[in-house]
C-alpha positions as CSV (number, residue, x, y, z in Angstrom):
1,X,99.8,109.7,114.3
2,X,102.2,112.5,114.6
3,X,105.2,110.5,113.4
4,X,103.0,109.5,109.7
5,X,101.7,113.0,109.4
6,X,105.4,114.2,109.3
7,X,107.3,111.6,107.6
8,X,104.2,112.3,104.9
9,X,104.9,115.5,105.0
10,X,108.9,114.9,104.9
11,X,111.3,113.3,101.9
12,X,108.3,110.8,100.7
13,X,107.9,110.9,97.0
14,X,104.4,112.0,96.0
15,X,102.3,108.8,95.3
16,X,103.5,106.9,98.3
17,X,102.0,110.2,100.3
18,X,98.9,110.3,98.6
19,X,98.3,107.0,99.1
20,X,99.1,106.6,102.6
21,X,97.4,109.3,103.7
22,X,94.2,107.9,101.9
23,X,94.9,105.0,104.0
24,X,94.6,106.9,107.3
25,X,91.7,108.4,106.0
26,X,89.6,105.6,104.7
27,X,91.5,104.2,108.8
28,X,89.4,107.3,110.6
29,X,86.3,107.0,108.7
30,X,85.7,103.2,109.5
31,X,87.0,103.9,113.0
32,X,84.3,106.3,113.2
33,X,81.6,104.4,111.4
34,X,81.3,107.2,109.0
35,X,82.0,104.2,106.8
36,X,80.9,101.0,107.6
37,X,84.0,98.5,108.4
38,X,81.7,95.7,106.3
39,X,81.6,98.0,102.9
40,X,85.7,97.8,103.2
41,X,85.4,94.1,102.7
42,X,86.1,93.3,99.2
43,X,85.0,90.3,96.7
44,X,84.5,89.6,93.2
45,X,81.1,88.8,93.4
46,X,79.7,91.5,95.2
47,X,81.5,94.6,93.5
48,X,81.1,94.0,90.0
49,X,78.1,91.1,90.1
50,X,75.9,93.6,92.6
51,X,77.3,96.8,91.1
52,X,78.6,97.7,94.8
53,X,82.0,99.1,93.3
54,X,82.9,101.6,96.0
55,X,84.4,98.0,97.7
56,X,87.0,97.7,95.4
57,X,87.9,101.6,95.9
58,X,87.4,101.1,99.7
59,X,89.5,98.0,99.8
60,X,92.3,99.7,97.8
61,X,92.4,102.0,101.0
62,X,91.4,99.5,103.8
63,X,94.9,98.8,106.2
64,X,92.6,98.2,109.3
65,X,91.3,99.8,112.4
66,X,93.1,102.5,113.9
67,X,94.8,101.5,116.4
68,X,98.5,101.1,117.7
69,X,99.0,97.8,115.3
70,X,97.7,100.1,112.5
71,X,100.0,103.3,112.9
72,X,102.8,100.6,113.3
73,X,102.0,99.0,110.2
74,X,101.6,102.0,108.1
75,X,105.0,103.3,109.2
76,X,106.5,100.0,107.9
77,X,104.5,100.8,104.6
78,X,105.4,104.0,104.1
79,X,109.0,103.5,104.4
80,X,108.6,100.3,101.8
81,X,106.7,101.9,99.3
82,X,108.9,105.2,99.6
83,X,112.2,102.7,98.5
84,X,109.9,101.3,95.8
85,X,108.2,104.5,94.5
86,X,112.2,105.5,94.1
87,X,113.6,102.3,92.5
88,X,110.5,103.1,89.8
89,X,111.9,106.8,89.5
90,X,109.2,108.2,87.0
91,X,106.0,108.7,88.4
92,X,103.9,108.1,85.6
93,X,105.6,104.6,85.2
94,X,104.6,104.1,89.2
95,X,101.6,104.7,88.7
96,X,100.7,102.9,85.8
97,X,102.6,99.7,87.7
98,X,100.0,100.3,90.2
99,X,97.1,100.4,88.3
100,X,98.3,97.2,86.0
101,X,99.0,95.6,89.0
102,X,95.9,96.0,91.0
103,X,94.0,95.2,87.6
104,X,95.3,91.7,87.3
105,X,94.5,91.3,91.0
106,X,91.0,92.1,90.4
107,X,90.8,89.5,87.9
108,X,92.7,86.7,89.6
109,X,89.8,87.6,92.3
110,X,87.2,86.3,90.1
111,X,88.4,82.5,90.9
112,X,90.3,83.1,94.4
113,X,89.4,85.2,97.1
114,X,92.2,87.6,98.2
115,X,92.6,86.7,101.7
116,X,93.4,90.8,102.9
117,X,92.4,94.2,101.5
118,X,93.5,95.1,98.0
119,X,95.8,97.3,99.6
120,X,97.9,94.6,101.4
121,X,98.0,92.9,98.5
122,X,99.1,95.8,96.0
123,X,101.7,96.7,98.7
124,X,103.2,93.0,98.7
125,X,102.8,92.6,95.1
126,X,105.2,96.0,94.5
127,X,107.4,94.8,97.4
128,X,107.9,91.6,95.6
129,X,109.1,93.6,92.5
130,X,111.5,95.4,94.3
131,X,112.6,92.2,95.5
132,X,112.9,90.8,92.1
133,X,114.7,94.2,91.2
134,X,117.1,94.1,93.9
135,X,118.2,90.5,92.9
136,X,118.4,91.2,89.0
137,X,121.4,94.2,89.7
138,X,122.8,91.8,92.7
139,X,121.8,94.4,95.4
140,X,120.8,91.3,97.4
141,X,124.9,90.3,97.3
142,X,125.4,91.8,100.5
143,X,122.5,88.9,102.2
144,X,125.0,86.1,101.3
145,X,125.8,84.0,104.6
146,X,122.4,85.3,105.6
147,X,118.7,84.8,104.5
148,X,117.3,87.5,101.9
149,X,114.8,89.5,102.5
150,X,113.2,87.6,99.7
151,X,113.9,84.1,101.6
152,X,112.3,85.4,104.6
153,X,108.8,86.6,103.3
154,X,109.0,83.1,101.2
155,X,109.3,81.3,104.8
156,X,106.8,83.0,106.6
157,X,104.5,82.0,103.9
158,X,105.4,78.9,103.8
159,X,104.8,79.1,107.6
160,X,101.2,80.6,106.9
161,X,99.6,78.0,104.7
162,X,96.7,75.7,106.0
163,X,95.1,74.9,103.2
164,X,95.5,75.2,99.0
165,X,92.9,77.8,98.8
166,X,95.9,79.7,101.0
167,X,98.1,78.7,98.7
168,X,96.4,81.1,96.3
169,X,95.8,83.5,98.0
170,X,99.6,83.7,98.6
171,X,100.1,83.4,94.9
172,X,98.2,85.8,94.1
173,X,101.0,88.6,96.1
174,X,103.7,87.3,93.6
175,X,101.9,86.1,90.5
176,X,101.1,89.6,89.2
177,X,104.3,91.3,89.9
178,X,106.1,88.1,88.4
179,X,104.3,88.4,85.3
180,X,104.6,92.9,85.5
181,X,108.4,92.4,86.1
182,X,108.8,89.1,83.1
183,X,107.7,91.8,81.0
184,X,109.0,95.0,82.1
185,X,112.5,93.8,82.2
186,X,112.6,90.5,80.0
187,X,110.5,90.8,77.2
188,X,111.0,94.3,76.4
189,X,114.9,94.2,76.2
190,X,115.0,91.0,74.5
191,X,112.3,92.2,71.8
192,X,112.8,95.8,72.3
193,X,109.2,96.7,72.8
194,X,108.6,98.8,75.7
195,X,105.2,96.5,77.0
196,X,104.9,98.0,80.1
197,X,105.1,101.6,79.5
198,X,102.4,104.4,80.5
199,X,99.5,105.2,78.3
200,X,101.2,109.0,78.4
201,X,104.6,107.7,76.9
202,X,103.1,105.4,74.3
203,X,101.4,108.4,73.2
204,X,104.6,110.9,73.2
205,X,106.8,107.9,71.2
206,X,104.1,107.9,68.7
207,X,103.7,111.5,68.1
208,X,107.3,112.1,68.0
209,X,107.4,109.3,65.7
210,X,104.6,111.5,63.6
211,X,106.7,114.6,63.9
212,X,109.7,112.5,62.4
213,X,107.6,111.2,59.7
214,X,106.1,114.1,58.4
215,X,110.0,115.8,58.7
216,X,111.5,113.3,56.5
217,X,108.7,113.9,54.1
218,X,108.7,117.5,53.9
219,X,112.8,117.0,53.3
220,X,112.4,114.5,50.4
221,X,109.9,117.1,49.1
222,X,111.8,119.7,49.0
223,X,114.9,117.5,47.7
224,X,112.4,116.1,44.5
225,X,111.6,119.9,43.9
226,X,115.4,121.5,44.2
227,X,116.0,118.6,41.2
């Protein structure tokens, strides 16, 4: 616990701190019972058919009991978020990757079950898209003669499925980010619409674009009245 608490406190950009240490928190109150381990469990159904919403904030939070396996695990998180968080750059951008991401989660859940927390599955989606990220500038060059790190996750899958509704649930940690990333970084340079930029910057390109406007009208004003 000492080791999260200072590497949270250390060179951790902001939203990968906040977020794990509402991890450890939601960790200790279900540890404790202060919140029940069952509210954690999140599906469609429930949350949004029996108004019991708090399970989709819960589950956003939920990495397990506290234990050895869960301080472990966090670690691992925190250091893999912390390289995403920092290939994303702008914070705003982060965090609206975040919240598109977890959205189209939520509605892939209507038809297939995620098989771990929302959290596990936000934090493999965004790994995914570093992934994809990594190969698009050739960062992954220096894996040849060796399997990628993208290879490997792929394999243990692979390893993991029993069943097809498995098979979904697997998709469902690369489907969103595919579809976040085909966007981000293919349709927007090849139409040159930003798709995937933050309600906040949509909103500053538009009133600049005002402010331009309004300039080049007061100008050919002023022009039409000097002739």
């Amino acid at each position: 616990m000492d080791a999260i608490i200072f590497n949270i406190a250390g060179d951790v950009p902001v939203v990968t701190k906040a977020w794990t240490a509402g991890i450890v928190v939601m960790s200790v109150l279900t540890s404790t019972t202060i919140v029940q381990p069952s509210s954690t469990l999140y599906n469609f159904d429930l949350a949004f058919k029996k108004g019991q919403y708090l399970r989709v904030l819960y589950s956003l939070f939920d990495y397990g009991e506290l234990n050895h396996w869960f301080l472990f695990g966090v670690m691992i998180m925190l250091s893999q978020l912390a390289d995403v968080e920092k290939t994303v750059q702008k914070r705003s951008q982060y965090l609206w990757m975040i919240f598109v991401l977890s959205g189209m989660i939520i509605a892939m859940s209507k038809w297939i079950q995620p098989h771990e927390s929302l959290a596990h599955v936000v934090h493999k989606n965004l790994l995914y898209y570093k992934m994809r990220i990594d190969i698009q500038s050739g960062a992954e060059d220096r894996f040849r003669g060796v399997m990628s790190p993208l290879m490997v996750r792929l394999l243990l899958d692979v390893m993991a499925l029993s069943s097809a509704n498995s098979l979904c649930g697997i998709m469902m940690t690369y489907l969103p980010a595919q579809l976040y990333f085909f966007f981000e970084q293919i349709v927007s340079k090849v139409y040159g619409v930003e798709l995937c930029q933050p309600p906040n910057q949509w909103l500053q390109r538009s009133v600049q674009r005002s402010t331009v406007e309004g300039e080049n009208e007061n100008e050919n004003g002023n022009e039409q009245l000097q002739e």
